[in-house]
C-alpha positions as CSV (number, residue, x, y, z in Angstrom):
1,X,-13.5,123.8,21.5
2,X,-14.7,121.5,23.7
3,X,-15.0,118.0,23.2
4,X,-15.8,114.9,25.6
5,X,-13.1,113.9,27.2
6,X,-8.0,105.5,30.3
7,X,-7.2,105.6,34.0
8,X,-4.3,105.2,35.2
9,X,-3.1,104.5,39.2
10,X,-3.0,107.3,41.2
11,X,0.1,109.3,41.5
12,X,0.1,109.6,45.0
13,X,1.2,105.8,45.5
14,X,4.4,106.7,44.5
15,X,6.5,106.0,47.8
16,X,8.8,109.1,46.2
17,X,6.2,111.7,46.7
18,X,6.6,111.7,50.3
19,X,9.7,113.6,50.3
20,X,8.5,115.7,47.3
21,X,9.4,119.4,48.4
22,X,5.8,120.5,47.2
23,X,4.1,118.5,49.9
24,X,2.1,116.9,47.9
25,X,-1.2,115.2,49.4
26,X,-1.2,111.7,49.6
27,X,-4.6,110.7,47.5
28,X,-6.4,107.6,49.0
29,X,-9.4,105.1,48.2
30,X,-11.3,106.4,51.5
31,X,-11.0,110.2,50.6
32,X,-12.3,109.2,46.6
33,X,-15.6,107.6,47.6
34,X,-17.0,110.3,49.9
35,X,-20.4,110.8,49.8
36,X,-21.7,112.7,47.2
37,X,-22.8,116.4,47.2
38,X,-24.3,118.0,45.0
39,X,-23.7,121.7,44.6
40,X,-23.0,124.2,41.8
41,X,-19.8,124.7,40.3
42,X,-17.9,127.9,42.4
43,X,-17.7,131.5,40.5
44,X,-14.1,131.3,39.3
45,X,-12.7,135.4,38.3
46,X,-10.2,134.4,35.2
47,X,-8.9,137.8,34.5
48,X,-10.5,141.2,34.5
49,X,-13.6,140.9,32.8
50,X,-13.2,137.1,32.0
51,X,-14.9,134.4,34.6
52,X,-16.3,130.7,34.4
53,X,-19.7,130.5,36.5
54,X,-22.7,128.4,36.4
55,X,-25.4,128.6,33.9
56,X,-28.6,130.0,35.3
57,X,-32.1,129.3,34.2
58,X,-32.1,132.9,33.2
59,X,-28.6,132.0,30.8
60,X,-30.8,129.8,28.5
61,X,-31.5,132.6,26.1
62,X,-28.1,133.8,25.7
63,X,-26.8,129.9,25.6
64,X,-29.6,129.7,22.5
65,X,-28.2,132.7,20.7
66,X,-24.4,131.2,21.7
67,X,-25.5,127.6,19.9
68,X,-26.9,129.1,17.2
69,X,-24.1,131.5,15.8
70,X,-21.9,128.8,16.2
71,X,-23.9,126.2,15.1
72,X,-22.1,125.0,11.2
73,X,-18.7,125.8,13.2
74,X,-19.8,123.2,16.1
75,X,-21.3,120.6,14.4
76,X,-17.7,119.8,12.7
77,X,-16.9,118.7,16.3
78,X,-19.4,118.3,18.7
79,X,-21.8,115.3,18.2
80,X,-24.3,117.0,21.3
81,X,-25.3,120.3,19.5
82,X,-27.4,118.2,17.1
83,X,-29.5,118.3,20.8
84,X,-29.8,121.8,21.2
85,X,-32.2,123.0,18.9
86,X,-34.9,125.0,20.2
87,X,-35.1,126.9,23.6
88,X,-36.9,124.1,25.6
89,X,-33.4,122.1,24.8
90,X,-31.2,124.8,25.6
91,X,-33.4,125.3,29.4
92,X,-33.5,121.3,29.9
93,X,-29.6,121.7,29.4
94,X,-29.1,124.3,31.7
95,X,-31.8,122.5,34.2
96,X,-29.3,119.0,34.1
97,X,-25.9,120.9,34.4
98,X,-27.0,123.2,37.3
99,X,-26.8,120.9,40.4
100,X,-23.7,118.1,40.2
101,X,-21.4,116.4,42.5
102,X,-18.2,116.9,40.0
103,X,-17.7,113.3,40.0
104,X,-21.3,111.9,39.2
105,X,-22.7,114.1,36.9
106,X,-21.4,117.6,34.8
107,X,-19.7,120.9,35.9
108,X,-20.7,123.0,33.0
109,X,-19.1,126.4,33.2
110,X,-20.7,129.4,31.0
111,X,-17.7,131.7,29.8
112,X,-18.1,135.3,30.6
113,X,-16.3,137.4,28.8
114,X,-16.9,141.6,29.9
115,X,-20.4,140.0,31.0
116,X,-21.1,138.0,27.6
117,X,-21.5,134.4,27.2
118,X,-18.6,132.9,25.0
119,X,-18.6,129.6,25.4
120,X,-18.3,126.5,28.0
121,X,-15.8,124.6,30.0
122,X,-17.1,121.4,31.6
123,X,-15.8,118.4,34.2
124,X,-17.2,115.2,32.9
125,X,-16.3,111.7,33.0
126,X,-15.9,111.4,36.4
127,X,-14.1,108.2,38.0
128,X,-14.3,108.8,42.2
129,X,-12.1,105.7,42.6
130,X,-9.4,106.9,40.6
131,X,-9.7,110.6,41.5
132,X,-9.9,111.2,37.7
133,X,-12.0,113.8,35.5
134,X,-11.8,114.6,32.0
135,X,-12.0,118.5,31.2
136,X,-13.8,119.8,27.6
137,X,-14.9,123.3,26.3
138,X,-15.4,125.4,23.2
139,X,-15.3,129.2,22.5
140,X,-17.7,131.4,20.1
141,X,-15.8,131.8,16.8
142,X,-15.9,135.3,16.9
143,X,-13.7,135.4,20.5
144,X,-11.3,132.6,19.2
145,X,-7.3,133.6,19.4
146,X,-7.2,135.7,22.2
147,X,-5.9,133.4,24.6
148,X,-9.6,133.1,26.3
149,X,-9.7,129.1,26.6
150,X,-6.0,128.8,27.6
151,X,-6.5,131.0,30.8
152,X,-9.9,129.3,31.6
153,X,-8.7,126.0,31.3
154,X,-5.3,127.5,34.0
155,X,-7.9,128.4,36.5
156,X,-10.4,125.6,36.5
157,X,-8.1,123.2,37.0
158,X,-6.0,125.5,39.3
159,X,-9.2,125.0,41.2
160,X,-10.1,121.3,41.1
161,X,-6.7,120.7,41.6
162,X,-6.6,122.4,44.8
163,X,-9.9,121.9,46.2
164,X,-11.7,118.9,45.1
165,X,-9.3,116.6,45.7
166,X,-9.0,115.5,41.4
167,X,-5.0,113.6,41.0
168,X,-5.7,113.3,37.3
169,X,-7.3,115.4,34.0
170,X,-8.0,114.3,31.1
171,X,-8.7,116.0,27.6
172,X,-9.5,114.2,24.5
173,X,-10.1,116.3,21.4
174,X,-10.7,114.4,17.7
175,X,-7.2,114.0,15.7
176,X,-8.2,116.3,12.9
177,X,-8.9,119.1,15.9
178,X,-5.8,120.8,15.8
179,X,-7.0,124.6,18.0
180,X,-8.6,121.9,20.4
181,X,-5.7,119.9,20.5
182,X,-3.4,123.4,21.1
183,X,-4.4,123.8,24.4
184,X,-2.8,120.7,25.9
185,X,0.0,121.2,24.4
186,X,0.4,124.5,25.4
187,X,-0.2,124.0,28.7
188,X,2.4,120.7,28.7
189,X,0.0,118.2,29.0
190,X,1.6,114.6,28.4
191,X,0.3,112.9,25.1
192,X,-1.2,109.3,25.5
193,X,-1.6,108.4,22.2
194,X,-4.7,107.9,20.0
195,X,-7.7,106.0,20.3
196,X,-9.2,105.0,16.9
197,X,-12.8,105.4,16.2
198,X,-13.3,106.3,19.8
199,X,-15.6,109.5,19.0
200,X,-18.3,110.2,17.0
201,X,-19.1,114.0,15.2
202,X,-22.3,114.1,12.8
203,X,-22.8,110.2,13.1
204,X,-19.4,109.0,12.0
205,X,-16.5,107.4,13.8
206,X,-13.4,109.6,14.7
207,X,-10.2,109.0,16.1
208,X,-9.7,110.8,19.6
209,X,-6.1,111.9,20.6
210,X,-5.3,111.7,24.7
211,X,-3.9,114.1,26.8
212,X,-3.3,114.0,31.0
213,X,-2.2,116.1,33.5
214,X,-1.4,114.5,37.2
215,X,-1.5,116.6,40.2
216,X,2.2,116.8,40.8
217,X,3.0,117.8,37.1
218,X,0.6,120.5,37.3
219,X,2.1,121.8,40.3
220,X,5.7,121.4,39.3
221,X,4.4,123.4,36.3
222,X,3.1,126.0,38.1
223,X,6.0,126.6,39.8
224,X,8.6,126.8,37.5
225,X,5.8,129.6,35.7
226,X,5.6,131.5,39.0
227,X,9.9,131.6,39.3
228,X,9.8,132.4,35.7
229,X,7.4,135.8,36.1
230,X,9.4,136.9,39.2
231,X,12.1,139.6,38.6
């Protein structure tokens, strides 16, 4: 379920992490206010027949039919599907989400699943000084528990990790959004704490629980998963 994603420093000004046996690149306030570019957000294969890519102008009537079979399940959570409506919304969404520097505007991913649009993962928030994103998406009921979100959530930020030069994610998901909430978790995530009224779903206030991941957690974490899957 995705849900719209408070800084913290960067980790890389830890004097530790020089010696940190996963060479880990030092982050700095030159590197985080590049010059924009806009581009779309890279094809990323999941699994066999699971990927995160773009949403195309031609994706508007599939993201339509998406919205609208989900549409009582969503509106418990997301306050933006009261947007989508008709197909004009859907093609101005797709229009908006299309071309983004990651930091200054959205990376919306469509999720394909053996060539059907599920759901969508998105980058938003962006902070370029602090090298900081927040990370949201949500997942046609019908494709819920198969472990769909939990691998697209591993790659994407796999992948920003990696190669756009992100030190912190985010992901805040309303309190009483416990599958949302799951995936964090899961994933081991460190738990910030809530922020009260700090969201709002179908125009009333919700609380908003926290979750972060720095850089060297997540590649600590991949680590130990990679030495755990060898025989």
């Amino acid at each position: 379920m995705r849900e719209h994603l408070d800084p913290q420093a960067s980790p890389a000004e830890s004097g530790a992490e020089k010696s940190h046996p996963l060479q880990l690149p030092q982050f700095s306030l030159r590197k985080a206010v590049r010059p924009l570019i806009a581009k779309p957000a890279p094809v990323l294969e999941v699994a066999e027949g699971l990927a995160l890519r773009s949403l195309e102008p031609d994706d508007e009537h599939l993201l339509y039919d998406l919205v609208e079979r989900n549409r009582s399940h969503l509106e418990s959570w997301l306050s933006w599907i009261e947007q989508i409506k008709t197909l004009r919304d859907c093609r101005r969404f797709v229009d908006k989400t299309r071309y983004n520097d990651i930091f200054s505007g959205r990376w919306v991913y469509g999720v394909w699943y053996e060539d059907a649009l599920v759901g969508l993962l998105d980058f938003n928030e962006g902070d370029r000084t602090l090298n900081q994103i927040s990370i949201g998406y949500w997942l046609d009921e019908a494709h819920q528990g198969r472990g769909i979100v939990t691998r697209c959530v591993v790659k994407a930020l796999d992948y920003v990790f990696s190669s756009e030069e992100i030190a912190r994610i985010l992901i805040k998901c309303a309190t009483t959004n416990k599958k949302s909430q799951a995936i964090p978790e899961r994933l081991g995530f460190t738990f910030e704490g809530v922020d009260k009224d700090a969201g709002t779903v179908q125009g009333k206030l919700v609380d908003m629980a926290t979750y972060s991941m720095l850089y060297r957690e997540w590649m600590e974490h991949q680590a130990k998963r990679a030495s755990n899957t060898q025989p």
